[in-house]
C-alpha positions, 0 to 999 in steps of 0.5 A: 445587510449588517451583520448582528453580534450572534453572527460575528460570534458564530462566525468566529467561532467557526473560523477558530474551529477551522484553523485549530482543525488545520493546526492539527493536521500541520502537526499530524503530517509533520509527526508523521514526516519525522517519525516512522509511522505510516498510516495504512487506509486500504483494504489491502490490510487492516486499516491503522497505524504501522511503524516503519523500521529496517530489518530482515526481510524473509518470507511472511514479513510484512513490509513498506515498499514503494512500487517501481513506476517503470512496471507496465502494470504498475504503471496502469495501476496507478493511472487507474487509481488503485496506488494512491499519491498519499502525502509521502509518495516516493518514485515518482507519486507512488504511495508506499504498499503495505504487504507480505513477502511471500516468496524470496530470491530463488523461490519457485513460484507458479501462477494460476488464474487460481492462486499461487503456489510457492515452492509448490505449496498453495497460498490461502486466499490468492485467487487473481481477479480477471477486471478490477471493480470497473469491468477492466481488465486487469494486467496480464498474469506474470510468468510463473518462474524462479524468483529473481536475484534481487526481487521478492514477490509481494503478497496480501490475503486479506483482501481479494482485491489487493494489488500485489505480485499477482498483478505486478510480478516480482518487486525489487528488494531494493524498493522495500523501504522497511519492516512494517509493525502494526501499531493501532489497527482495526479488526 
């Protein structure tokens, strides 16, 4: 069957929609491989535009820090699809995590099924989940002890079900990529 001239045009149409569509989204990850922006697409904070810069790391800043696949929990985590690959995956085919640092080396930090208390204050909004939303166990509760020379723990209350050092234990400083500064994000 022929095709008529209003087909032909809607046709093309469309085929210029779809490469002005996938022209955009060549430049957009080229931006965002050439520059410091990440974007953040998980409840773990609110979703947006971050900037990634170097900088001090101390308790309550907010920071991009690739996961270290060689953690068991991590690991698990990652089969189970609660780390995303995302289009910049570092270690291994971890997207980097957004979160807070909540405790430093040589920080005292107890965990509970309750929460977490660091240097014996309790943190807001760190109840640890015992199944992810599939009915899974999650990992087993990391010990409560001094945080490690070298290593953080890694914190996010916005979500209940954010996948942190509540899960994975303390996170190596040499892993955080950077200081995280939010740009355009939701409420």
């Amino acid at each position: 069957m022929l095709e008529t001239a209003k087909q032909a045009r809607r046709r093309a149409r469309l085929q210029g929609l779809l490469a002005a569509w996938f022209l955009l989204l060549e430049a957009a990850t080229a931006f965002l491989a050439t520059t410091s922006v990440r974007i953040n697409l998980t409840d773990s904070l609110p979703r947006g535009f971050y900037r990634i810069t170097p900088g001090g790391i101390e308790r309550g800043t907010l920071v991009s820090a690739c996961p270290d696949l060689s953690n068991p929990a991590i690991q698990t985590a990652h089969e189970r699809g609660y780390l995303k690959t995302g289009w910049f995956p570092r270690n291994g085919g971890a997207a980097p995590l957004l979160k807070y640092v909540l405790a430093l080396p040589g920080d005292s930090v107890e965990v509970a099924q309750e929460g977490i208390r660091v240097n014996g204050q309790p943190i807001e909004n760190s109840i640890r989940l015992a199944s992810d939303s599939a009915g899974r166990p999650l990992p087993p509760l990391p010990a409560s002890r001094e945080a490690p020379p070298g290593h953080v723990w890694l914190f996010s209350g916005h979500a209940l079900a954010s996948f942190d050092s509540r899960y994975f234990g303390p996170a190596k400083i040499s892993d955080i990529i950077g200081v995280a500064t939010p740009l355009l994000v939701s409420q």
